[in-house]
Structures are given as structure tokens and as C-alpha cells.
N, C-alpha and C positions, 0 to 999 in steps of 0.2 A: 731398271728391272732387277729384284732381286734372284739369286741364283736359284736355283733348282735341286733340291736336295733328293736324293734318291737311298733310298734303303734295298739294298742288293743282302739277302740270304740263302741259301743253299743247302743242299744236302741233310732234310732234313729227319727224312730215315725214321719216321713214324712207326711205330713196334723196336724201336731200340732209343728212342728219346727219354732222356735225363728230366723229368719232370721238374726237378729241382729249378735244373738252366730254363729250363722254358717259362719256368713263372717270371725266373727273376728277368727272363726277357722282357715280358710285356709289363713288368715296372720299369725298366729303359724304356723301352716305348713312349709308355705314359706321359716321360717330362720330355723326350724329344720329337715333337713331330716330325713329319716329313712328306714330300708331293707326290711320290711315287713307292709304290712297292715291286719288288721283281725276287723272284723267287727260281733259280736258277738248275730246278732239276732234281731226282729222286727224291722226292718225299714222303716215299713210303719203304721200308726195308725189301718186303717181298709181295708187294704188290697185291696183297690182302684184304677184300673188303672193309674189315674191321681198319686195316689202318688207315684207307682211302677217307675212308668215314672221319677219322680223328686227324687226317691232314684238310679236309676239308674244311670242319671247325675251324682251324687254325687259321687258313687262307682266310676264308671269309672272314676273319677279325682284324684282319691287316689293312690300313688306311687305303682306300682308293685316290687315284686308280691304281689297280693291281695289275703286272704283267706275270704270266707264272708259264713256264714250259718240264715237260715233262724230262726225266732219266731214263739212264738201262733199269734202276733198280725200280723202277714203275710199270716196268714191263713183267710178266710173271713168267719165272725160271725154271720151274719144275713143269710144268703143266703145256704140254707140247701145244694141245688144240689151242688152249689159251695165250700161248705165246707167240703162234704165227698165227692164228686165223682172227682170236679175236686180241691183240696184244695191250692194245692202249684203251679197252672197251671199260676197264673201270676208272680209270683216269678221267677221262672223257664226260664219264655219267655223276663221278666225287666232283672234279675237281673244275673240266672245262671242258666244250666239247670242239672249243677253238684251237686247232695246231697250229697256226699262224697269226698269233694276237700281236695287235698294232697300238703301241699310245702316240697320243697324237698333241705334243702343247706347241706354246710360243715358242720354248726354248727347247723343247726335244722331242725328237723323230725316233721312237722305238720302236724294235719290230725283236719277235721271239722265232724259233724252229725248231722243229723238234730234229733231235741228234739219235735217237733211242732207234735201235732196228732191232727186227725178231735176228738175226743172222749173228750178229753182234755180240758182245757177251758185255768188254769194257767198252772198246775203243768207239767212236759214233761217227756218223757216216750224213751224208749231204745229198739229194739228188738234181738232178737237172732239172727239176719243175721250180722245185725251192731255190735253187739259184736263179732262176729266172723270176721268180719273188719277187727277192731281195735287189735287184737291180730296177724292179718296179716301182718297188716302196721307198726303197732310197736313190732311184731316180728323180723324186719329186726335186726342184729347185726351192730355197729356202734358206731360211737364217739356222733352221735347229740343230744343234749338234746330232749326231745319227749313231745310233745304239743299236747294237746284235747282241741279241742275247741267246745263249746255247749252252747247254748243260757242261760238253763237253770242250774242253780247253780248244783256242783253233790247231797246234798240230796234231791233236789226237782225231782228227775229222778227217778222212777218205771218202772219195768217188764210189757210189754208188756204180752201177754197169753200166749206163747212159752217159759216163763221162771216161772220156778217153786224156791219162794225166800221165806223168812217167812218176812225182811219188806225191806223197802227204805235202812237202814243203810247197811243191808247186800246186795243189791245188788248194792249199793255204791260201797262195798269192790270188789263185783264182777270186778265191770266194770275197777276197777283198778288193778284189780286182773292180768285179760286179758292182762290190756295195760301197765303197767308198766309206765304210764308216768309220768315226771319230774313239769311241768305246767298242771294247768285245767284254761282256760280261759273261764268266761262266762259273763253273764250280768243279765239280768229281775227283778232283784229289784230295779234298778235306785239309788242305792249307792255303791260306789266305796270302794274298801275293797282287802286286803290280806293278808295269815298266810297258818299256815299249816293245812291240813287236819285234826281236829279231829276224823273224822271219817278211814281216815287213820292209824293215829297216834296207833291209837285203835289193829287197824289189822297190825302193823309193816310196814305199807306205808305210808308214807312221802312227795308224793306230793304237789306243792304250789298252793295252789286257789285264782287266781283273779278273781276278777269284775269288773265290767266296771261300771257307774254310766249311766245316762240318759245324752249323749254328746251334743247333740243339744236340745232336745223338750221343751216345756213347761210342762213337766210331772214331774217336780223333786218331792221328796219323802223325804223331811226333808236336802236336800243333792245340793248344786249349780249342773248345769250341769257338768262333767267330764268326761274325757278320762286317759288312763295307757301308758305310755310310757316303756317297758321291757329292759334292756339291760343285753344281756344272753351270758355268758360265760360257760366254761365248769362247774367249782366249784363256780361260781358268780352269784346269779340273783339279781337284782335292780330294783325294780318295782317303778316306780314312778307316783304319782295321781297328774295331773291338773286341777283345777278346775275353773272356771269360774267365776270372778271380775267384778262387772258391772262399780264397780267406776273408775278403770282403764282400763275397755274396754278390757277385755283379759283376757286368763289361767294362773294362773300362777300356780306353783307347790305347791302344800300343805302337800307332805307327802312320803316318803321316806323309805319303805322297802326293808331291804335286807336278803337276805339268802345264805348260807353257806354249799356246801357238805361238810359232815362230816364223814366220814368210809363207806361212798355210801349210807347215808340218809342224806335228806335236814334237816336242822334248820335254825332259825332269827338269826342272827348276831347282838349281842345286843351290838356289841364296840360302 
């Protein structure tokens, strides 16, 4: 069986997107396919009908199956009633009305949550229902490597009030505790990155943590825009970073992590 290639992008901040980058996107696209799409969080700057409208288009041009979970910046900032009462209600209606979308192949067990709270401003938060999700869905027994995907990196993720933790590290551990999974895909810091959990590591979990960079917007952070390209085998992952060339007009690759099961924990493959 061949591997399973995943197109992981991020932080796409619709109302401050580079047209330019976005074309010269969907010409990469074009000559590379790939089995999955995941789209890892704020796709709209401020959460504005017009730009839900224009991240929609977008999404729905992106090869299926698509996994897509929402950001803080999807949530609207200014606008109180619309930010606690109705918070995720254009998201929902643009983009997806699923807060816990599942892909399901031969080779991968993916599952999304939403990190986004009205309370919240950056950091994203977890509750007791959605941990008990995730311990659902990647309870299932199987060969698929097991994928979370979350806007927010896993230490910037806290306890909701239904969970009793002493800090972020430990219910880090929790959440991996539950889910046993193999990838943590996220984004929000607008640079592209991958290794292994330390915070895992810590706790005898071993999971791989990517980031997605800032793929389209004008919002970078020390880092060109970027998207991850994953090709996922059983004992193989290949995370690979694209980043964005203005002198030649396009992504091209910049960087090349791999990792290695090893007695049933991941490591970098340092050959």
C-alpha cells in the first residue's frame, strides 16, 4: 500500500490574504496531488461574513476529503452578543456545521476539535465531553496511524472547568493520555515546525507535533508563508515544509523531517 499523503495548511486569515500567494498556491496544487486535506484553524481574520464567504470558496476547492476545524480568529472579537452567544454561528453556516469531523481510511484515523472559546482571546482550551471524544474515536482498535488535529499547539491547550489539572503540561499529557495519538497537527503561531513532543516525551508519549506556518496571509511572524505536506506510512512519517519564494514565484520545499517507529514509539530519523 502506498503512503498517504496529507496537505496540512493553516492560518489562513481570509481579509488579510496575499492574493498573489494564494494563486501561486493552487498552481502547486495543481502538479501535486494529495488524499487528504486539513485546514488547521483561523481562516478568517475577523470573523466577517464577507471573509467566511471567501474562505469558503477556498475550502471547498481543496481536494477531498477535507478535515477543517475552526480558530480564536473565527470567533468575532468585537461584537460581544456574537462572540459568547452566537460565537462559531458563521463558521458553522460558511464553512462546516461539524465541530468534531472524523476521516476515516485504511491508513489514517483522523479526528478535528475545536480549541476556539468565547473566554479565550489566544490561548485554546479543551473540555471534558471532547476528551471523552477523543478517547472514543481513537479508542477504536486498528492498523491507522491516529491524527488530532487542533488549531492550537498542544501546550497552549487548558482545562476547561469540568477538569480538575495542576497545569497546561499535565493536561497536555492528559489529552494524549486519552487519545493515544501518533500526529498532533496544529497551527496559530504562523511558523512551521516538527519534532517530538517534549512534553510527551516527558510522560512516555511519543507523539509527532506539526505546525502549519501562516499559508496565505500577510501575517507572517519571522517565517515566509508555509504549508506541510505529510506522507504517512505505517513506521514512516515525512513531514515536509513549503515555503513561499517570492523571487521565483512559488513554494518550494525547505525542510524535510522524518520519523521512525521504534518498539511502538516514534523518533527522528537522523540517517
Amino acid at each position: 500500500m502506498s503512503s498517504t499523503k496529507i496537505l496540512h495548511i493553516s492560518d489562513l486569515h481570509f481579509g488579510r490574504v496575499d492574493a498573489f500567494v494564494e494563486k501561486a498556491f493552487w498552481k502547486w496544487l495543481d502538479q501535486h496531488p494529495v488524499d487528504i486535506s486539513v485546514v488547521s484553524g483561523d481562516l478568517t481574520q475577523r470573523a466577517k461574513a464577507r471573509e467566511f464567504a471567501a474562505a469558503a470558496r477556498f475550502v471547498n476547492a481543496l481536494p477531498e476529503p477535507r478535515l477543517v476545524v475552526p480558530g480564536n480568529h473565527d470567533i468575532p472579537l468585537y461584537n460581544l452578543f456574537k462572540r459568547f452567544i452566537t460565537r462559531l454561528a458563521r463558521y458553522q453556516k460558511y464553512i462546516s456545521a461539524d465541530l468534531r469531523p472524523i476521516i476515516r481510511t485504511p491508513q489514517v484515523l483522523m479526528a478535528g476539535i475545536n480549541t476556539a472559546h468565547s473566554m479565550t482571546i489566544k490561548d485554546g482550551k479543551v473540555t471534558h465531553s471532547q476528551l471523552e471524544h477523543l478517547k472514543n474515536v481513537f479508542g477504536e482498535n486498528g492498523p491507522q496511524i491516529k491524527i488530532l488535529v487542533t488549531h492550537h499547539p498542544l501546550h497552549l491547550l487548558q482545562a476547561t472547568a469540568d477538569e480538575r489539572v495542576a497545569s497546561r503540561s499535565e493536561f497536555a499529557v492528559e489529552i494524549l493520555r486519552v487519545s493515544g495519538v501518533d500526529i498532533l497537527l496544529s497551527g496559530h503561531y504562523h511558523h512551521g515546525r516538527s519534532g517530538i513532543s517534549t512534553v510527551q516525551r516527558e510522560a512516555r508519549y511519543d507523539a509527532i507535533l506539526v505546525q502549519s506556518g501562516t499559508s496565505l496571509s500577510t501575517r507572517y511572524r519571522g517565517q515566509n508563508n508555509s504549508f506541510n505536506v505529510l506522507h504517512v506510512d505505517q513506521d514512516l512519517i515525512e513531514v515536509e515544509r513549503f515555503e513561499w519564494h517570492l523571487e521565483e514565484k512559488t513554494f518550494l520545499s525547505a525542510q524535510i523531517d522524518r520519523f521512525v517507529r521504534d518498539q511502538d514509539q516514534w523518533r527522528p530519523d537522523l540517517i
